[in-house]
C-alpha positions, 0 to 999 in steps of 0.5 A: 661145732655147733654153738653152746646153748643159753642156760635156763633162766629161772624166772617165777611169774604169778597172779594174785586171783580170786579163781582160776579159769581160762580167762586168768590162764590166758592172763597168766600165758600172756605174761609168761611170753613177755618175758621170753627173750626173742628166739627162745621158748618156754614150755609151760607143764599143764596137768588136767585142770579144766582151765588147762584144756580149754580149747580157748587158750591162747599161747602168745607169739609161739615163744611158748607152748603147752607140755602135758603132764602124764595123768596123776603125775603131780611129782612132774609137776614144779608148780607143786613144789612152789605151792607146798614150799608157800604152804608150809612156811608162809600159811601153816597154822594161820587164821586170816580174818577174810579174802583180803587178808588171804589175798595180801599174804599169798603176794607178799609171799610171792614177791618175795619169793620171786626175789631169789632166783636160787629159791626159784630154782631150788623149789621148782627144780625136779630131779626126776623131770629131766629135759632130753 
């Protein structure tokens, strides 16, 4: 009888930055192998963004890989969940007086949010995407 596999983790890791690129997707890919525990992997969904297809990303330790999204699929993509879902309760209606301001909001949203797992969960969770 072959053994049970480990539950999902749900676990949110984000960066606070002033573009994205490759140099902050590798930053960001690093940090997500990290926290892979040995003997597992994480697929990390990539859409088209020009940072996603750079030829010089790097994927940590083979602990995770790259899952393309389909094209104009952004309903397979969890990551937009958690965008709208900070969009709409921390950043509606708001003025800010500058970047900074921006900045100091988005990561206290974002430790926030990493706070709640059943939050991570529950936003990032797609009924359509299933895992076969």
């Amino acid at each position: 009888m072959a053994p049970t596999p480990p539950a999902f983790r749900f676990e949110a890791i984000g960066h606070v930055c002033d573009c994205a690129n490759t140099v902050e997707m590798n930053r960001h890919l690093k940090d997500i192998g990290s926290i892979v525990p040995k003997g597992r992997h994480a697929p990390v969904i990539l859409d088209r963004a020009g940072w996603h297809r750079s030829g010089d990303l790097v994927f940590p330790d083979k602990c995770i890989g790259p899952e393309a999204a389909p094209p104009h699929s952004p309903e397979l993509n969890s990551a937009k969940n958690v965008f709208q879902f900070h969009k709409s309760n921390h950043f509606a209606s708001q003025v800010f007086e500058n970047a900074g301001d921006v900045k100091k909001r988005v990561a206290a949203a974002w430790v926030n949010f990493t706070g709640q797992a059943e939050r991570i969960k529950s936003t990032g969770h797609r009924s359509r995407a299933r895992v076969q």
